[in-house]
MDAnalysis code that builds the backbone (N, CA, C; Angstrom):
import MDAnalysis as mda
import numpy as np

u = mda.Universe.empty(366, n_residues=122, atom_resindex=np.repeat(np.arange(122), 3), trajectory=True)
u.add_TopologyAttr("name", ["N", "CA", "C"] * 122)
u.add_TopologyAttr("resid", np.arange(1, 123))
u.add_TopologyAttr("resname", ["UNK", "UNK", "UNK", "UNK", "UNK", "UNK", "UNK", "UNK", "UNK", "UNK", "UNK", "UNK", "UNK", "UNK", "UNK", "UNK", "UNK", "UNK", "UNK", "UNK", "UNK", "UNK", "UNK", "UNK", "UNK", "UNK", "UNK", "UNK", "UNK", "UNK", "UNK", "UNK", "UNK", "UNK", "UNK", "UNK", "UNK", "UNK", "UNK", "UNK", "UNK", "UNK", "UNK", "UNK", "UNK", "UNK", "UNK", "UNK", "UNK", "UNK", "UNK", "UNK", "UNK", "UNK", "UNK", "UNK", "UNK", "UNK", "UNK", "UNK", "UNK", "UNK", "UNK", "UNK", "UNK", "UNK", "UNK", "UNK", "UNK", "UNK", "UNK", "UNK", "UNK", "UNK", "UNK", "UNK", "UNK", "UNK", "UNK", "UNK", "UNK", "UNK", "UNK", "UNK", "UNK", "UNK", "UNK", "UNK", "UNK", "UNK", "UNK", "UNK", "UNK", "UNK", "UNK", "UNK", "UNK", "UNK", "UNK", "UNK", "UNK", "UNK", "UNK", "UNK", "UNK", "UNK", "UNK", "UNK", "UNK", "UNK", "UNK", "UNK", "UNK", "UNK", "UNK", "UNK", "UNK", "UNK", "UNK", "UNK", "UNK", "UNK"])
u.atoms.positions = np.array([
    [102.886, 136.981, -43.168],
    [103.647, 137.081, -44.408],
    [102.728, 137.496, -45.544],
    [103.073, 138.128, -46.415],
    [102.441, 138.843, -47.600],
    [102.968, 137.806, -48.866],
    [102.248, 137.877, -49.799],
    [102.219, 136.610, -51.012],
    [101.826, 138.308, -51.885],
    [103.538, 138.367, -52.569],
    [103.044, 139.329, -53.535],
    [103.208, 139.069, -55.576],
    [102.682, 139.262, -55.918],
    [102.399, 138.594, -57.679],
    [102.423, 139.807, -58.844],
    [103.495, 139.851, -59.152],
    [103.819, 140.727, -60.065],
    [103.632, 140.757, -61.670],
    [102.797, 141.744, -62.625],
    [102.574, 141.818, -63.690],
    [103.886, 143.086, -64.275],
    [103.326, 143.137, -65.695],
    [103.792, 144.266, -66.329],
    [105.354, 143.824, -66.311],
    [105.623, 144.744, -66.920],
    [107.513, 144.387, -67.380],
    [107.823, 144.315, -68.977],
    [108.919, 143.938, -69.545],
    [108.909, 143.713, -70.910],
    [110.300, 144.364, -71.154],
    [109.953, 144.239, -72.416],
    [111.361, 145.171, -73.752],
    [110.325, 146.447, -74.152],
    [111.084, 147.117, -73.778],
    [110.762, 148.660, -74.608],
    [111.776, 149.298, -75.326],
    [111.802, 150.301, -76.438],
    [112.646, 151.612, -76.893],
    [112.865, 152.285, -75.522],
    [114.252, 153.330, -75.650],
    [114.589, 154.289, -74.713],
    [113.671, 155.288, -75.110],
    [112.860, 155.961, -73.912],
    [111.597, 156.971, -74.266],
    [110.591, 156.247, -73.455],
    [110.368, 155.081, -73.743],
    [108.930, 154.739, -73.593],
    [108.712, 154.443, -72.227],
    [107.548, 154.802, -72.234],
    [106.826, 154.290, -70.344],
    [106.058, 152.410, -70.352],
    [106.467, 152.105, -69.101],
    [105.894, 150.889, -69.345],
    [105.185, 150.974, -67.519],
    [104.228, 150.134, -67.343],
    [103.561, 150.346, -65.649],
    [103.891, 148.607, -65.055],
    [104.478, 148.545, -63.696],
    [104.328, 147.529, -63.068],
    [103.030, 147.699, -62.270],
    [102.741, 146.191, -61.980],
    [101.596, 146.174, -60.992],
    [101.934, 145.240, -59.612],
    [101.470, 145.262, -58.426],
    [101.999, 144.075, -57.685],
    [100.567, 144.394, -56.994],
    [100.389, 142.566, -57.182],
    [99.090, 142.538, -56.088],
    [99.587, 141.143, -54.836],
    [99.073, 141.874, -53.609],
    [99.288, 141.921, -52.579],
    [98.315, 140.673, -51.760],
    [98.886, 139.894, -51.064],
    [97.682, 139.238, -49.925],
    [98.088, 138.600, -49.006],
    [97.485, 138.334, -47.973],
    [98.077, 137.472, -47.054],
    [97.566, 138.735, -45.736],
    [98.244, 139.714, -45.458],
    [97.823, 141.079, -44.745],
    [96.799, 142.246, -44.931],
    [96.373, 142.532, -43.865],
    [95.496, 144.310, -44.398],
    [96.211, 145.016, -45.351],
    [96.296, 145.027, -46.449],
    [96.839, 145.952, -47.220],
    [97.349, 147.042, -46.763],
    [96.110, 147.795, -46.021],
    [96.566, 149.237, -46.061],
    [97.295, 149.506, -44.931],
    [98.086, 148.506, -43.843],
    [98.364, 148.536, -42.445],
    [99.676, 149.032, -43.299],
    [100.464, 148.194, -44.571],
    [101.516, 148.422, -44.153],
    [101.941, 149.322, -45.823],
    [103.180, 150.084, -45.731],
    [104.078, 150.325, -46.738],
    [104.454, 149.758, -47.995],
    [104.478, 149.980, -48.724],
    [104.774, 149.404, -50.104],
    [106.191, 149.959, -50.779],
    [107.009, 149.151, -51.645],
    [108.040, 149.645, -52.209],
    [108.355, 148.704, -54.055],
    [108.841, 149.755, -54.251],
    [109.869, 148.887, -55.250],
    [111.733, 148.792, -55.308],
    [111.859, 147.959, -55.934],
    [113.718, 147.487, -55.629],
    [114.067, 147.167, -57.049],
    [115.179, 147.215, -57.647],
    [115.892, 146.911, -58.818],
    [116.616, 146.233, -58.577],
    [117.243, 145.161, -59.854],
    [118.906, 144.686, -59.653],
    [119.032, 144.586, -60.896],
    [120.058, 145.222, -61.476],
    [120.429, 145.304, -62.412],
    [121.595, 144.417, -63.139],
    [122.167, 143.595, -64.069],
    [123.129, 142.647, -64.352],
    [124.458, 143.214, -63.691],
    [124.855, 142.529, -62.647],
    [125.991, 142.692, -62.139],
    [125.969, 143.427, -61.004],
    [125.014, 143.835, -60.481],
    [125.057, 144.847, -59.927],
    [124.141, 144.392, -58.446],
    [124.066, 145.203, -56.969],
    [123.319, 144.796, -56.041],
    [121.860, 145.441, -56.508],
    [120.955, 145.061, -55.470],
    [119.669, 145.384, -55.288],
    [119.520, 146.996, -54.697],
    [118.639, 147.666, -55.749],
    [118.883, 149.107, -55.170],
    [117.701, 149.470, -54.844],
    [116.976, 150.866, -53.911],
    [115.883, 151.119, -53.852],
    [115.141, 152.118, -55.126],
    [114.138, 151.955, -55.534],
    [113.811, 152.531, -56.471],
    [112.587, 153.071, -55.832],
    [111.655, 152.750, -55.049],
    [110.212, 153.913, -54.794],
    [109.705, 152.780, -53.771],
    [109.069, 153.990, -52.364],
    [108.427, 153.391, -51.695],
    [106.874, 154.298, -51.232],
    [106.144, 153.607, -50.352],
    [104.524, 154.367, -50.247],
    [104.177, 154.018, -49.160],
    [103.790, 155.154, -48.360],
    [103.431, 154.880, -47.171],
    [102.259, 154.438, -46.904],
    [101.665, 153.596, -45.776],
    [100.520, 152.721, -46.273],
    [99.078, 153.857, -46.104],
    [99.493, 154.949, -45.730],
    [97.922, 156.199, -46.575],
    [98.320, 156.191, -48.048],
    [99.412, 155.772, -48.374],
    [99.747, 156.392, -49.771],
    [99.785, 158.016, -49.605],
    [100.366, 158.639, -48.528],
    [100.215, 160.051, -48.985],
    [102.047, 160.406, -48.730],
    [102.746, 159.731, -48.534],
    [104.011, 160.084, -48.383],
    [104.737, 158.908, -49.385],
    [105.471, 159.394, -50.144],
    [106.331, 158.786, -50.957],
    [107.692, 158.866, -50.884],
    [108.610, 157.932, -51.628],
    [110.255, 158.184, -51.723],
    [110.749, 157.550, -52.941],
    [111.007, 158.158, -53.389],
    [111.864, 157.948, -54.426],
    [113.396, 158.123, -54.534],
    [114.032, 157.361, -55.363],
    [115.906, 157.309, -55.876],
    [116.138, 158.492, -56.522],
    [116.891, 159.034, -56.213],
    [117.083, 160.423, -57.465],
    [117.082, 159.721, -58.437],
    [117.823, 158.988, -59.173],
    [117.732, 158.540, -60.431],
    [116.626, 158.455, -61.049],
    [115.244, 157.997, -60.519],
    [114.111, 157.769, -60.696],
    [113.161, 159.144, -60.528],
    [113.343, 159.964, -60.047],
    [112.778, 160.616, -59.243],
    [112.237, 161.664, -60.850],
    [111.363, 162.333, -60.873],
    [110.678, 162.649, -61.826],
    [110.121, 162.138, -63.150],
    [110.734, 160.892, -62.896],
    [110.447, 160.080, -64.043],
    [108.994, 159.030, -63.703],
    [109.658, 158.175, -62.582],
    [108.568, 157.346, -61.940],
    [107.621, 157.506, -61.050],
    [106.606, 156.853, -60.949],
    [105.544, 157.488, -60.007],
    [104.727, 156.027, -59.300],
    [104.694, 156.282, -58.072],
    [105.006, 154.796, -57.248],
    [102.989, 155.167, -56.758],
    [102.519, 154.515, -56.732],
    [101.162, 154.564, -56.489],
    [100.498, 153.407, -55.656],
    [99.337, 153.555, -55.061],
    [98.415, 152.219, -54.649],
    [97.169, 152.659, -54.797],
    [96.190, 151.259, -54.451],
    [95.310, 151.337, -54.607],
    [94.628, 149.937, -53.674],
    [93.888, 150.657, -52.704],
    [93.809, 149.576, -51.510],
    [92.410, 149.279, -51.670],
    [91.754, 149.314, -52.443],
    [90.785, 148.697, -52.783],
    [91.019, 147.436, -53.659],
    [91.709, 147.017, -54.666],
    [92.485, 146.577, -55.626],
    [94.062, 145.869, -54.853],
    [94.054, 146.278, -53.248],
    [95.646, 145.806, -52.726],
    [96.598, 145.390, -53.677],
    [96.476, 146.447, -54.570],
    [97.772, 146.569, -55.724],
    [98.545, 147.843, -55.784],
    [99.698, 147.606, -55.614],
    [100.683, 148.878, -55.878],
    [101.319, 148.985, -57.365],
    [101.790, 150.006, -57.648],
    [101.953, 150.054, -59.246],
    [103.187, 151.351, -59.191],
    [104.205, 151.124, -59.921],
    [105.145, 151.771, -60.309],
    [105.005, 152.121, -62.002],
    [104.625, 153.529, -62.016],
    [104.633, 153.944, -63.636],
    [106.014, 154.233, -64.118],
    [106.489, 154.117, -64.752],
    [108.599, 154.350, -65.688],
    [107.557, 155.390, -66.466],
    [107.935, 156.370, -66.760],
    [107.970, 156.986, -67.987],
    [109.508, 157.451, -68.654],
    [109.573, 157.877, -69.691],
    [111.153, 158.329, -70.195],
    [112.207, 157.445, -69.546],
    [111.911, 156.066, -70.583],
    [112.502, 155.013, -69.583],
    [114.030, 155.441, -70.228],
    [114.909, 154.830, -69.824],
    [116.493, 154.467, -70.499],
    [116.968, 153.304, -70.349],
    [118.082, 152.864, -70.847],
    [118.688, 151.684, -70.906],
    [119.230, 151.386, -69.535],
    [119.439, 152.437, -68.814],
    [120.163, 152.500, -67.327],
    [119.184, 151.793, -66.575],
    [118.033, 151.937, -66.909],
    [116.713, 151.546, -66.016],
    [116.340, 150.210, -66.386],
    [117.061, 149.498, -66.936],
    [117.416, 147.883, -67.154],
    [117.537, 146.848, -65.826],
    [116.876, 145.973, -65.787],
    [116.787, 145.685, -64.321],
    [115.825, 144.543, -64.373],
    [116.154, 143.723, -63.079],
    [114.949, 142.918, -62.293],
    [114.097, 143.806, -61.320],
    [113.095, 144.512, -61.455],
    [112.278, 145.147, -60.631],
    [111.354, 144.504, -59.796],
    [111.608, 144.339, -58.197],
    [111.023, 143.408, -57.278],
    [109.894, 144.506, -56.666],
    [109.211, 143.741, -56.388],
    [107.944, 144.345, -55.156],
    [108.110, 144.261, -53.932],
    [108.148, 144.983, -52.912],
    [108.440, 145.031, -51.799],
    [106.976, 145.626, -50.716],
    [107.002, 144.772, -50.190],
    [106.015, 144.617, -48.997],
    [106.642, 145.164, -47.431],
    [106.490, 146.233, -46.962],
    [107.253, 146.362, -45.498],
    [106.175, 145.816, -44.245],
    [107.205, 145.852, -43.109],
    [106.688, 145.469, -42.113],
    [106.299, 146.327, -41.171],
    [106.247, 147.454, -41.895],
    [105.995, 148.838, -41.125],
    [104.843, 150.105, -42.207],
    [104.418, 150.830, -40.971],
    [103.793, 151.940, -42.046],
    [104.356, 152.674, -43.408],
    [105.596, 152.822, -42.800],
    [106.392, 153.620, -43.612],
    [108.028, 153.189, -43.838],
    [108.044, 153.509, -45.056],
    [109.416, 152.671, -45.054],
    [111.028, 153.282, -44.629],
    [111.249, 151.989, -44.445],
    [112.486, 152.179, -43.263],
    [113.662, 151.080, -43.943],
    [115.258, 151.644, -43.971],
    [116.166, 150.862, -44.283],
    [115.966, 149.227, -43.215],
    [115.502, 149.433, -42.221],
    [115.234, 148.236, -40.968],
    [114.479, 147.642, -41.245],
    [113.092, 147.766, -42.104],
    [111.824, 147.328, -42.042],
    [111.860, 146.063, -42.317],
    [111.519, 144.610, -41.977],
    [111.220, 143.710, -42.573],
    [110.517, 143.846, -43.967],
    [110.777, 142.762, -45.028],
    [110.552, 142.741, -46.002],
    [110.083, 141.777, -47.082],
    [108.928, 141.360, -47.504],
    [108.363, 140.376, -48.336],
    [108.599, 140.773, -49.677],
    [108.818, 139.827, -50.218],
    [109.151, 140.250, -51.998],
    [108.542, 139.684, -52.999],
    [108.339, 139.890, -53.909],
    [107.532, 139.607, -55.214],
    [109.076, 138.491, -55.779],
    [108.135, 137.864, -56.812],
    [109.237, 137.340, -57.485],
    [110.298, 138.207, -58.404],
    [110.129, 138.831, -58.645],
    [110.246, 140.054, -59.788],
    [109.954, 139.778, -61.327],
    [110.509, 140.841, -62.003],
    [110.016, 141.084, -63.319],
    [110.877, 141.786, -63.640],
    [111.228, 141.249, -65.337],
    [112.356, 142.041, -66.270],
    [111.996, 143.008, -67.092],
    [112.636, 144.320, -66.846],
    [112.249, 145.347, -67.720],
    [114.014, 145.718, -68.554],
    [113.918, 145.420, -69.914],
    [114.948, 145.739, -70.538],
    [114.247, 146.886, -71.726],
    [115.721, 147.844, -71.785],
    [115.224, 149.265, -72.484],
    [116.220, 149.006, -73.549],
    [115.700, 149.059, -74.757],
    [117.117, 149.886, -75.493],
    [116.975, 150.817, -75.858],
    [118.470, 151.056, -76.259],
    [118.339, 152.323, -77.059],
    [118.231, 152.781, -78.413],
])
């Protein structure tokens, strides 16, 4: 099992970039996949960005997709999701996700961060 600990988050203006961080332990870091997940008020848990454990293959939500940029760093066994040109839509509990596989998979087992609130206005 992975023990993951999440920074970063907050209130921002619509525009602004804010960076999550999630640091990772319990496993080899770099064996496995990394992701992030949203839930937004009212709403289910959605996928927002995942990393394959080279970090050389990524996935992103369309919604997200040119905006955010899902990263690691396995020296540091911290993964980090950058928001830039955030919006109010992008309002959310943003969780950390740990897979049980190289690469991520709707199947994959899954460890989670506690999460963290990122609220935007406008």
């Amino acid at each position: 099992q992975v023990t993951l600990v999440q920074s970063g988050g907050g209130s921002v203006q619509a525009g602004d970039s804010l960076r999550l961080s999630c640091a990772a332990s319990g496993r080899t870091f770099s064996d496995y996949a990394m992701g992030w997940f949203r839930q937004a008020p009212g709403k289910g848990r959605e996928f927002v960005a995942a990393i394959s454990w080279s970090g050389l293959t990524t996935d992103y939500a369309p919604s997200v997709r040119l905006r955010f940029t899902i990263s690691r760093d396995d020296a540091e066994n911290t993964v980090y999701l950058q928001m830039n040109n955030l919006g109010p839509e992008d309002t959310a509990i943003y969780y950390c996700a740990a897979f049980g596989s190289a690469y991520y998979s709707t199947d994959s087992e899954v460890d989670w961060g506690r999460g963290t609130q990122v609220t935007v206005s406008s």
